[in-house]
C-alpha positions in Angstrom: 64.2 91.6 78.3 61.2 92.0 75.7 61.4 88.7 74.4 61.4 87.5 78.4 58.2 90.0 78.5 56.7 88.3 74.9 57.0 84.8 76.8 55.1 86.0 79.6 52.5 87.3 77.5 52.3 84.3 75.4 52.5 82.2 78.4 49.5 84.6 79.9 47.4 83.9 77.0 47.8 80.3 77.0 46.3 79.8 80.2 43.5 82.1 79.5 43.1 80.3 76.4 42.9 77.0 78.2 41.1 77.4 81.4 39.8 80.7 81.0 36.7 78.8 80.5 36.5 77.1 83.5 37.7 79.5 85.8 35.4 82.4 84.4 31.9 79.5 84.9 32.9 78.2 88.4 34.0 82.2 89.7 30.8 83.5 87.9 29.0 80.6 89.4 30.1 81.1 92.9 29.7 85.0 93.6 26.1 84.7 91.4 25.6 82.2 94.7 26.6 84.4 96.8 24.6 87.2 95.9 21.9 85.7 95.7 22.3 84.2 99.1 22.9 87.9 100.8 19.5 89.4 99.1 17.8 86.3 99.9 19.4 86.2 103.5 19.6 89.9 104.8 17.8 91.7 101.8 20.7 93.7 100.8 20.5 95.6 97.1 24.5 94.9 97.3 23.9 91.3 96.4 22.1 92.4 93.6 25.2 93.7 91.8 27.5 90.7 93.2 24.9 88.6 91.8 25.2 90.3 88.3 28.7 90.1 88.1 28.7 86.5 89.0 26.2 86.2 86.1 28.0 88.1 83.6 31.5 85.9 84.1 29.6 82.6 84.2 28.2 84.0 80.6 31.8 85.5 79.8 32.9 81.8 80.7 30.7 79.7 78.5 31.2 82.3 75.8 35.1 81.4 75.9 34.1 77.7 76.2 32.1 77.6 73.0 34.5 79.5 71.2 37.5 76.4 71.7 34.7 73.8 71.2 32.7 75.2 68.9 29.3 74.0 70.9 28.0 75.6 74.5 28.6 73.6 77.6 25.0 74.8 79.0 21.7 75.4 77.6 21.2 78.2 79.5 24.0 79.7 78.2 23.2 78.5 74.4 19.5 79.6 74.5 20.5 83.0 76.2 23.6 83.9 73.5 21.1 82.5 70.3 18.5 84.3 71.4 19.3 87.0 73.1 22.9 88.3 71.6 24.0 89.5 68.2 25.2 87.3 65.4 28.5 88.2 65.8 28.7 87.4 69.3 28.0 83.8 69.0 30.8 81.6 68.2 28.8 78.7 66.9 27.1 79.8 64.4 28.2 79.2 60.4 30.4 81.1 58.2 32.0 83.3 61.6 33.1 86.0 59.5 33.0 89.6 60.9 
């Protein structure tokens, strides 16, 4: 039974591990959409937080991206986490010692 339960975690992590990534950009992509379409469309402060979520996993997702591939898939995303975030919280930088 634990080793069953050790597989499923392993399992688990593996597909985090590989499209993690993708999932996390086109889910954070499509509810910062959304938000933004229902404070744009009926001017509700909801969509505001919708619209931050959806920002924080397409973030979360480029994060986990450039952490497998060692280089951002976006820009955005590379000028925001170099510029913006700690050292330690980019995964491209040199020497990623902690």
């Amino acid at each position: 039974m634990i080793l069953a339960d050790l597989a499923l975690v392993a399992l688990a992590l593996l597909f985090v591990w590989v499209l993690g990534g993708l999932l996390l950009r086109l889910i954070g992509y499509t509810l910062a959409l959304a938000g933004a379409g229902v404070v744009a469309l009926t001017g509700n402060a909801n969509g505001a937080l919708v619209f931050a979520i959806g920002i924080a996993l397409w973030l979360a997702g480029h994060w986990l991206y450039a952490l497998r591939h060692d280089q951002y898939k976006s820009p955005l995303a590379e000028f925001l986490f170099c510029r913006f975030a700690p050292a330690c919280l980019n995964p491209t930088r040199d020497g990623r010692t902690m």
